[in-house]
Each structure stands twice: as C-alpha cells, then as structure tokens.
C-alpha positions as CSV (number, residue, x, y, z in Angstrom):
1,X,31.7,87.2,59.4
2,X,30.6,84.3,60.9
3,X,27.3,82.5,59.5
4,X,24.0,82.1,62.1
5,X,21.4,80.0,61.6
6,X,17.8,80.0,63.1
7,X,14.6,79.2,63.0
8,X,11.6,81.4,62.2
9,X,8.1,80.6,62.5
10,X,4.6,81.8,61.2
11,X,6.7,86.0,60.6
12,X,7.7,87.5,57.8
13,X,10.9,89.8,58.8
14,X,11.7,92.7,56.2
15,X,15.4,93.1,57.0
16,X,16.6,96.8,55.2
17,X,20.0,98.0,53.7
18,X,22.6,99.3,56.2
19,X,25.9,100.8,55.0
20,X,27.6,97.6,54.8
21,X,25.3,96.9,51.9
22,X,23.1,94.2,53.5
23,X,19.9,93.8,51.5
24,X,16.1,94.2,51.3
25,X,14.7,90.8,51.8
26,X,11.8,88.8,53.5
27,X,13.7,86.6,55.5
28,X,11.1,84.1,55.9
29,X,7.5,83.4,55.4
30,X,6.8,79.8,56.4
31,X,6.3,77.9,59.6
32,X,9.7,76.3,60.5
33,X,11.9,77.8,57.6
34,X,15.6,77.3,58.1
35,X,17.3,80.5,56.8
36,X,21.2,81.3,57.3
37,X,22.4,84.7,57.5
38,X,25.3,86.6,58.5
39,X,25.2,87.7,62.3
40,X,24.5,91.7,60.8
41,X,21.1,90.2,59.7
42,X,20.8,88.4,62.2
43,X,20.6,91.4,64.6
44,X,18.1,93.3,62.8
45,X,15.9,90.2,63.2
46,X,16.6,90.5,67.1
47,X,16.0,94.3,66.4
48,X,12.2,93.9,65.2
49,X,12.2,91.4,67.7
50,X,12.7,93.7,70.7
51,X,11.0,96.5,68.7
52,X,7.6,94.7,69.0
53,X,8.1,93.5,72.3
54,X,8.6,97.5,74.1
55,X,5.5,98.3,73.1
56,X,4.3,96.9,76.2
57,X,4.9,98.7,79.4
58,X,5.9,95.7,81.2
59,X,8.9,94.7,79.0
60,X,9.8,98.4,79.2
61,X,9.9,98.5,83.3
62,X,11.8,95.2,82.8
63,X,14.6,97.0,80.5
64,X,14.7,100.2,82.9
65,X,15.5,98.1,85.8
66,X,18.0,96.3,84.7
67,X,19.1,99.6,82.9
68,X,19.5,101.7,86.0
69,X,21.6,98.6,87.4
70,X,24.4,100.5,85.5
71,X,26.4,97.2,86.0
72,X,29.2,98.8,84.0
73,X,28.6,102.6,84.7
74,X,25.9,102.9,81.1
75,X,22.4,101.9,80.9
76,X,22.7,98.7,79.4
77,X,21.7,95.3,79.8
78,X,24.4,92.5,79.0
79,X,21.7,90.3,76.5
80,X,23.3,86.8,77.7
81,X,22.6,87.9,81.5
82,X,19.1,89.1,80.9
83,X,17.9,86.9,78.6
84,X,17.2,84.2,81.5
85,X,15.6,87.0,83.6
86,X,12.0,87.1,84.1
87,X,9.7,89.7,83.0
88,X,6.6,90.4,85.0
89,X,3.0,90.6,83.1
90,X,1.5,90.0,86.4
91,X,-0.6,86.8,85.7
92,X,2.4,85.3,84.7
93,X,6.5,85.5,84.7
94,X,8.4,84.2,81.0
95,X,11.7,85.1,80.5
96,X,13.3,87.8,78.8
97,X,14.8,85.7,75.9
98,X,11.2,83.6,75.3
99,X,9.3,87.6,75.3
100,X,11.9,88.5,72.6
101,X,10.7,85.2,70.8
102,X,7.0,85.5,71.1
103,X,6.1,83.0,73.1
104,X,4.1,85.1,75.9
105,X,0.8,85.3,75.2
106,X,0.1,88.4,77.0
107,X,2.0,89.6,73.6
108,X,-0.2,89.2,71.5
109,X,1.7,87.3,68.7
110,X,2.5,83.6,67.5
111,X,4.8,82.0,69.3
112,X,8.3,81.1,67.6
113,X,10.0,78.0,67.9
114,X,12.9,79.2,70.3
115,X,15.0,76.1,69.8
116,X,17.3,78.0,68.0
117,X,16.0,81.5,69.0
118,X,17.6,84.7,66.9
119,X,19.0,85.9,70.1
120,X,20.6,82.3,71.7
121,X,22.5,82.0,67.7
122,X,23.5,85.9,68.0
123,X,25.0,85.5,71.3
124,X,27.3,82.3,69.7
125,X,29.0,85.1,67.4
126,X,28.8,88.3,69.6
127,X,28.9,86.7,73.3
128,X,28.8,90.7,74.4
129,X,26.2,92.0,72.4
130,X,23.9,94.4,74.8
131,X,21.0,96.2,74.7
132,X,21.9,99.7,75.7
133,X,19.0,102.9,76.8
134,X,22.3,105.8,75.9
135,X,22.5,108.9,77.7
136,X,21.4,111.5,74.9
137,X,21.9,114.6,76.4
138,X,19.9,117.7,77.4
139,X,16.8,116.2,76.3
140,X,17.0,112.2,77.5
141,X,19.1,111.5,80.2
142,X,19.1,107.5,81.0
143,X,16.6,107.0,84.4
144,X,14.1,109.4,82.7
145,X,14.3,107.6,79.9
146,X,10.6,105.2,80.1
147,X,8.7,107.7,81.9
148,X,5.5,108.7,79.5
149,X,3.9,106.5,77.2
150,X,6.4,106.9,74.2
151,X,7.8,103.7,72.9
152,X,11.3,103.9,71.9
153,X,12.9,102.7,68.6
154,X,15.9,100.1,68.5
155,X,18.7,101.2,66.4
156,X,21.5,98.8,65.5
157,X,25.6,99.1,66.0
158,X,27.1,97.6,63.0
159,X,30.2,95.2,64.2
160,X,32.5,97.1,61.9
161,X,31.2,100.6,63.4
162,X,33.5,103.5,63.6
163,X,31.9,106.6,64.6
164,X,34.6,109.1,62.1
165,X,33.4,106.8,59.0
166,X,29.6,106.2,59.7
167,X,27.6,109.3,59.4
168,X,24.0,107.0,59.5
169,X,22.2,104.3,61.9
170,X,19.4,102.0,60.6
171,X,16.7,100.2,63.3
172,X,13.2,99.7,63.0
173,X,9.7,101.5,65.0
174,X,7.3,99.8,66.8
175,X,5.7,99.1,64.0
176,X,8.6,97.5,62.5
177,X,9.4,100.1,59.8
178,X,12.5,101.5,58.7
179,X,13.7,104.4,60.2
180,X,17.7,105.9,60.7
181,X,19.4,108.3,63.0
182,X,22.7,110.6,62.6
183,X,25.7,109.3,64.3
184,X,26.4,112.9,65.0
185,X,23.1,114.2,66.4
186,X,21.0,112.9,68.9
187,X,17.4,111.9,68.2
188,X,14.6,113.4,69.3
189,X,13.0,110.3,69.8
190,X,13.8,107.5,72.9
191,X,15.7,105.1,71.2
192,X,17.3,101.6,72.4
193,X,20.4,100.7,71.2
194,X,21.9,97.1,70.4
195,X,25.7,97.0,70.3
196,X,28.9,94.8,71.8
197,X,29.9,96.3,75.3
198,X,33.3,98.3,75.5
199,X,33.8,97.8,79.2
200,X,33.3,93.8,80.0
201,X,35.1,91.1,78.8
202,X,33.8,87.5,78.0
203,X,36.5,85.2,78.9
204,X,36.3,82.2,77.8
205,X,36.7,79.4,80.6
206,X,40.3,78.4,80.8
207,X,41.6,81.8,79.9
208,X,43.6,84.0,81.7
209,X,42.6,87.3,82.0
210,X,46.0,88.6,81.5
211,X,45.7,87.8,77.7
212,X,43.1,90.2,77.3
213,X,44.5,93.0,78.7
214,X,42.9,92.7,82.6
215,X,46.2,93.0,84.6
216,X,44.5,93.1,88.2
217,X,41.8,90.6,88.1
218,X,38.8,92.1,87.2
219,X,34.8,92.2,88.6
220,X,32.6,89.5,87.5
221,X,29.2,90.7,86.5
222,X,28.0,87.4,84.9
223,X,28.8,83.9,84.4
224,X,27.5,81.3,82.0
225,X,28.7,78.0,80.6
226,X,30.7,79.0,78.7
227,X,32.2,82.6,79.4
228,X,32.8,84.5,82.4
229,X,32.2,88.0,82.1
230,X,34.7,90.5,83.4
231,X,34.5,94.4,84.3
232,X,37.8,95.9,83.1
233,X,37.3,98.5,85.5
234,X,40.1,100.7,87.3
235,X,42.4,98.0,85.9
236,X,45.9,99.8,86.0
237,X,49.3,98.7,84.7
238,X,51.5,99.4,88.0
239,X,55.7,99.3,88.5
240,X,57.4,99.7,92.0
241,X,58.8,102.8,92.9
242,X,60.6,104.6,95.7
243,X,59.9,108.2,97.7
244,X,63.1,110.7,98.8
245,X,62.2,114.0,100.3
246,X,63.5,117.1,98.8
247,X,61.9,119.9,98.5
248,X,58.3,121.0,96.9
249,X,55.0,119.6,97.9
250,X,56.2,116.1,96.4
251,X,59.3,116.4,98.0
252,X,57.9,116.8,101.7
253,X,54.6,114.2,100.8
254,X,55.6,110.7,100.4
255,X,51.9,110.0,99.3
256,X,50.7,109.0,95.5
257,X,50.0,111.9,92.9
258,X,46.6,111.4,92.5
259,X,44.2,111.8,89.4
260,X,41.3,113.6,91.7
261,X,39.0,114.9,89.3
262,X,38.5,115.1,85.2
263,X,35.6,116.3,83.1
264,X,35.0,116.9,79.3
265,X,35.9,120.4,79.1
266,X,32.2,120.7,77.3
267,X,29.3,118.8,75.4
268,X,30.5,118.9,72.4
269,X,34.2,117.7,73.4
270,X,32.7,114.8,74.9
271,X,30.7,114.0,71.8
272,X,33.2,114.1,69.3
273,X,34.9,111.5,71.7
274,X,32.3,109.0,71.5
275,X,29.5,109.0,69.6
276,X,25.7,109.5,71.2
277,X,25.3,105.7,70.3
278,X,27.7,104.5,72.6
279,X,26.8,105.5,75.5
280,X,29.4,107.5,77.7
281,X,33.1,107.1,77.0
282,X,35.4,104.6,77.4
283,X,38.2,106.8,78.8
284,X,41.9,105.9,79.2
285,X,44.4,108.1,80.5
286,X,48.4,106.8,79.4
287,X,51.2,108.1,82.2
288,X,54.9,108.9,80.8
289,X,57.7,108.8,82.8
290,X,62.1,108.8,82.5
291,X,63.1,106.1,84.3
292,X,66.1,106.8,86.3
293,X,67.6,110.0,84.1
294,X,70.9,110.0,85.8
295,X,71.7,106.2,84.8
296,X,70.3,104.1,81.9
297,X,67.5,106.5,81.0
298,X,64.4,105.1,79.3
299,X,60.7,105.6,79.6
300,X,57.9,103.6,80.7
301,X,54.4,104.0,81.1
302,X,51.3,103.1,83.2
303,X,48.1,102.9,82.6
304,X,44.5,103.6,83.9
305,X,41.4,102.7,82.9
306,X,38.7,105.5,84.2
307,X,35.5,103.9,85.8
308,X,32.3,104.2,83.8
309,X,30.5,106.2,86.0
310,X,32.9,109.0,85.9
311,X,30.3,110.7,82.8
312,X,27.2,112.4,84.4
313,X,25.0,115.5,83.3
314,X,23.4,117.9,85.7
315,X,19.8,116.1,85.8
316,X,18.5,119.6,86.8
317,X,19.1,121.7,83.9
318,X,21.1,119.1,82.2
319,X,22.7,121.3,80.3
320,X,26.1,121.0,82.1
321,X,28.5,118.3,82.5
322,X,28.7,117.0,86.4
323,X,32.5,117.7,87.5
324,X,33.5,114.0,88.6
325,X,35.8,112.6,91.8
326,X,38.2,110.2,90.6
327,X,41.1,109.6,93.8
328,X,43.1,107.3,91.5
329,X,46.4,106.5,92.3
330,X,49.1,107.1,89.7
331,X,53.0,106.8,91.3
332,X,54.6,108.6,94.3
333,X,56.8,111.1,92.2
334,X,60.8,110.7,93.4
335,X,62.6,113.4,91.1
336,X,65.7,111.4,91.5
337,X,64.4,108.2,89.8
338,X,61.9,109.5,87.2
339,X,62.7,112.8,86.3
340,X,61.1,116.1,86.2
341,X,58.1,115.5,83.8
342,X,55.7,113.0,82.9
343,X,52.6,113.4,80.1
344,X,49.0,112.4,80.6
345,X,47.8,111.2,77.3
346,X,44.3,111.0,77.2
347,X,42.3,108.4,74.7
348,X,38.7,107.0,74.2
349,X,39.0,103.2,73.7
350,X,37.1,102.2,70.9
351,X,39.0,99.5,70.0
352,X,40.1,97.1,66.3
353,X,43.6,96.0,65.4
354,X,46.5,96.9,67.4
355,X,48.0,100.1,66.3
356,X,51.1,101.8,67.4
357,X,51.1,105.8,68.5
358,X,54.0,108.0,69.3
359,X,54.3,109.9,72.6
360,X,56.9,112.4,73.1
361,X,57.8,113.4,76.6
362,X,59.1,116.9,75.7
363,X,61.4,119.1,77.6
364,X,64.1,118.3,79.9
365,X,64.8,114.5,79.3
366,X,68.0,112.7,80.0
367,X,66.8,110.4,77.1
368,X,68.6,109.6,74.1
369,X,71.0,110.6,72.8
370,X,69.9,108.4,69.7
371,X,67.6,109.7,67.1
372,X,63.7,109.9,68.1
373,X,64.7,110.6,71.5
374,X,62.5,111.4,74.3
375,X,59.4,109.6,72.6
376,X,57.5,106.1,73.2
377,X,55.6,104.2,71.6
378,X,52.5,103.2,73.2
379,X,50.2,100.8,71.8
380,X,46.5,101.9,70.9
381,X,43.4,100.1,68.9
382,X,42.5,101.9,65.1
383,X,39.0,102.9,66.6
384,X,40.7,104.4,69.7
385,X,40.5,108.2,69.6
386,X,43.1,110.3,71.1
387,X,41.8,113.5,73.6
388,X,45.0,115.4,74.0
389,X,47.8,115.3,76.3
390,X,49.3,117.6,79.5
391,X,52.6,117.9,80.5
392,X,52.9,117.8,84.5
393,X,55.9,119.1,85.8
394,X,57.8,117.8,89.2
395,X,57.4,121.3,91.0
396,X,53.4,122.2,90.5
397,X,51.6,122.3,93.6
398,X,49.8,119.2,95.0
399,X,48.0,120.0,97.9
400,X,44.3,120.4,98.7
401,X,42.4,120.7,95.0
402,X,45.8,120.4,93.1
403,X,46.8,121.6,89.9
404,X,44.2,122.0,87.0
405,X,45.6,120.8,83.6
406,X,43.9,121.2,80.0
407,X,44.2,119.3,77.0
408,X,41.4,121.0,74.8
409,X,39.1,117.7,75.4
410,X,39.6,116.5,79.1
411,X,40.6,119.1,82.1
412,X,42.0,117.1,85.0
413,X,43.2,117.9,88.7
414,X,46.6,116.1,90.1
415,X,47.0,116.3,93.7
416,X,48.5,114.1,96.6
C-alpha cells in the first residue's frame, strides 16, 4: 500500500484499530511534525477531519448540495472535485479542502499547514476517494438526510473491503471518538461515508478509455491536471446484427428487445447485493447469445451497464422499492442468426482481480459438439456478486409491458 506523507500541526489525532490491524496511536503532537503513514491511516485522519468539520450547519448544507447533485446516480461528492468548492459561512467563502484543514476561523480550531493537507496526499493514492451520504433505507433516505440538528458520524471503507468478509466498520463521532457499525445492518444514526467510487473512472491524461473498460466514450463529470474523470454509465458492448420477419411478436417487429423495467425483487435482495455502505448497486446485466446455429455456432455476449439512478425507495412510506424505467436497448432478435435463447445474467460490480465465471446457455443450442458445450466464459471481478440469471426464449411475447422474468434477486421486463 502506497506510503503518504503530511503535515500536521498544533492536533493530536488518535487513529484506532480496524480489521486490517492498523494500530492505536497519536499520530502527532507537535507543530509541523512530519509523520508517514499508509493511505488507510491516512484516511481516518481525513475522517476526524471531516468529523469535526459537520458539526457546523454550513459545512453540512455544503455536503447536501453537492450530495443531491447525484452526479453519478448516489449521494456522493467526488473529494478531488469538491475540495476546490467553496463553502458559505456567510461573512466569508474558504474552500472545502482548507474547512477540512482548519483553516476557517469560523471553525473554531487552529489552522493546519495545508501544504501537504491529509486530503491533497490521499487523493495522490486514491484519486476516486468520495465522500458518500448512502441511502439507508426505511429510516434515512439520501435528500432527508441533514434535515434536524443531528450531526452525522463518518465511517471509513477500507481499500481491501469486501462486504461477504467484513462484518464491522470503524469511523469516528463528532467528538472524534471511536465508534463502528455492522456491514449488514443499517445504523440508526446519520452517518457519512468515505470510500473509492464504483461508477467513475479517473483516467489518467493520455489514456484511452478503452483500456479501462469504457467502450462508448463515457460522461465527464470532472477534470483536473492530471485525471479526467469518466461516468461509465449505460456503457454497452454492442455487435451488428440483422432482422428477418417470421412469425411471433419478434418476427413481425424489426425493433430492439428492450430491457424496460427491473427492480430488486425486495429489500433484503438488494441488500445482500450491496452492502448499506455502498450506496445503491452497481448493477450489470451480461446477454448470451448462439451465433449463427445453423453454421459455425459459437456464443458471444453483450454487455450493459444499468444507470445509477435505476435504485429508488418509495419516499412516502419508504418501505417499498420504486419499480424503475430502464428502455435499454439489447439486439433486434433474428431467430435465424442467433438462435432461440439467450440468458440474462445479472451481477453487482464490486470489483478486484479479474476472475473468470461460467455461463451456460441451456436448452436447445446448436453449440458443440465438444465437451463443455453450450457454456461461456465471461469475465467478472472477485468482489463482483452474481444476482441470478433468466432464460428468454425467441417466442415470449414483446409487446406493450412485455414479458416479466425472475431470477430470485432482480425481476425484469423485455419488450420491443
């Protein structure tokens, strides 16, 4: 993990044990001490930091306005965009990065030498580290979030985080003590949580986007020096392909399937895809197809990455999940070239190392005849958590809601 140093000044942080094993220690007590830690100490400095700074009402207006932006379909603020923002204390305007760092009186503290500030050295290592307000459920629900006086606590997202291994959370009050949260359950507390983003990319200046995965160039939220930063966001892998009319709705519709609608089938399915701390899920939905079965049969897939905004609760009750509209594109469906099936395989990115996950397109499949026919290998991340798979057959009706299909995590709609 890659070293950080910084410069602390006239503060004394207590820095606590996570599950990494990261230790008690007073990181410095001296004007102008140089200290070098790793980049997950580091970030429960930034966490006091921004623990002590919420306390005050303005900093949390400034956080639910750039919150509610939903920039990338969560409530989050992207830390190297906002840190140049300016929070209003009315008298005066200091931005967001020097209010982290002391250095506004209004605060209340001793200002830090910001030359190397905690946040600037973080951002070196973890260029997408964010500041997130997650939707929590019934009881918190993101917009609502800051209204009242209660001051919410900050709770960190190890780098190495994997929601089926961690069971425990550590962040800090607003008083700067110790205090951890369930991965599995939901605080009742207003909490802040600082993480990496799932959806944007920071591409490095003289990259192509292609190499990380963005095949259709994606939406730039941000640019800096040194990174532009990139919404993968409906970002689909896409083939050619013909239409013949035969005879069901496909046959006599020369328009797209289309993905209409989709929705956890409840709470609890969508938590056990992505944990509370996270925000809503990073859904990805894989498309399996035989390529020309009368000929050289083999099978491909496409790919689609769901929009973020696709997760809502009923802010009424919110006790139910808001059914979503979708209208994506998949293929126009020509029996003749791809067969009479194709899967939906659902995952939640989460991403790590590359790992590789068998598909198999059961039923009537030209495919083969070699051994381990009729499946595909389709390439996944080690955090990635798969949410079941439909098979869609050519005949199912496609006109006006479509066809309902169930995978015990996700229902869907397909329709033209």
């Amino acid at each position: 993990m890659r070293n950080i140093v910084y410069t602390l000044g006239l503060v004394a942080l207590g820095l606590f044990s996570c599950e990494n094993g990261v230790d008690d220690q007073v990181l410095a007590e001296e004007t102008n001490t140089k200290v070098t830690v790793d980049s997950e100490r580091g970030i429960m400095a930034l966490a006091l930091e921004v623990s002590k700074s919420v306390r005050h009402k303005e900093v949390r207006d400034f956080i639910k306005k750039k919150a509610t932006d939903q920039v990338d379909g969560d409530y989050d603020l992207l830390l190297a965009e906002a840190k140049g923002n300016l929070v209003d204390f009315g008298d005066t305007r200091t931005s967001f990065e020097q209010v982290l760092a002391g250095n506004e009186g209004a605060l209340g503290r001793s200002a830090l030498n910001t030359d190397n500030s905690v946040l600037s050295e973080l951002l070196e290592a973890r260029p997408l580290l964010t500041l997130s307000a997650p939707l929590m459920g019934e009881d918190y629900f993101g917009e609502d979030f800051y209204d009242g006086e209660v001051v919410p606590w900050v709770v960190v997202v190890p780098e190495d985080f994997d929601e089926n291994t961690y069971q425990t959370l550590y962040g800090v009050d607003e008083d700067g003590n110790k205090i951890e949260v369930s991965v599995n359950e939901p605080p009742t507390h207003p909490v802040l949580v600082l993480t990496d983003n799932e959806r944007i990319h920071a591409v490095a200046h003289g990259v192509a986007e292609r190499s990380l995965g963005i095949r259709n160039s994606g939406k730039r939220v941000f640019s800096n020096d040194k990174y532009d930063y990139v919404l993968n966001e409906n970002v689909e892998f896409r083939n050619a392909f013909s239409v013949r009319e035969k005879g069901f709705d496909r046959d006599h519709n020369r328009a797209y399937d289309r993905l209409a609608r989709a929705t956890f089938v409840s709470k609890e399915a969508l938590r056990k895809a992505e944990s509370w701390v996270l925000g809503k899920p990073e859904m990805r939905v894989i498309v399996i197809y035989e390529k020309n079965p009368s000929g050289n049969a083999r099978l491909e897939s496409l790919e689609k990455v769901i929009d973020g905004g696709w997760v809502k609760y009923n802010k009424a009750g919110r006790r139910e999940l808001v059914m979503n509209d979708l209208d994506l594109e998949i293929v126009p469906w020509d029996k003749a070239s791809f067969g009479e099936y194709m899967k939906y395989f659902w995952y939640e990115f989460d991403g790590g190392e590359d790992v590789s996950y068998s598909v198999s397109l059961a039923a009537k499949v030209a495919y083969g005849p070699a051994e381990g026919s009729g499946k595909i290998d389709v390439t996944l991340k080690a955090k990635d958590d798969p949410c079941g798979e439909s098979l869609v057959h050519y005949s199912t009706p496609t006109t006006g809601e479509g066809m309902r299909f169930n995978t015990g995590i996700i229902k869907f709609w397909l329709n033209q």
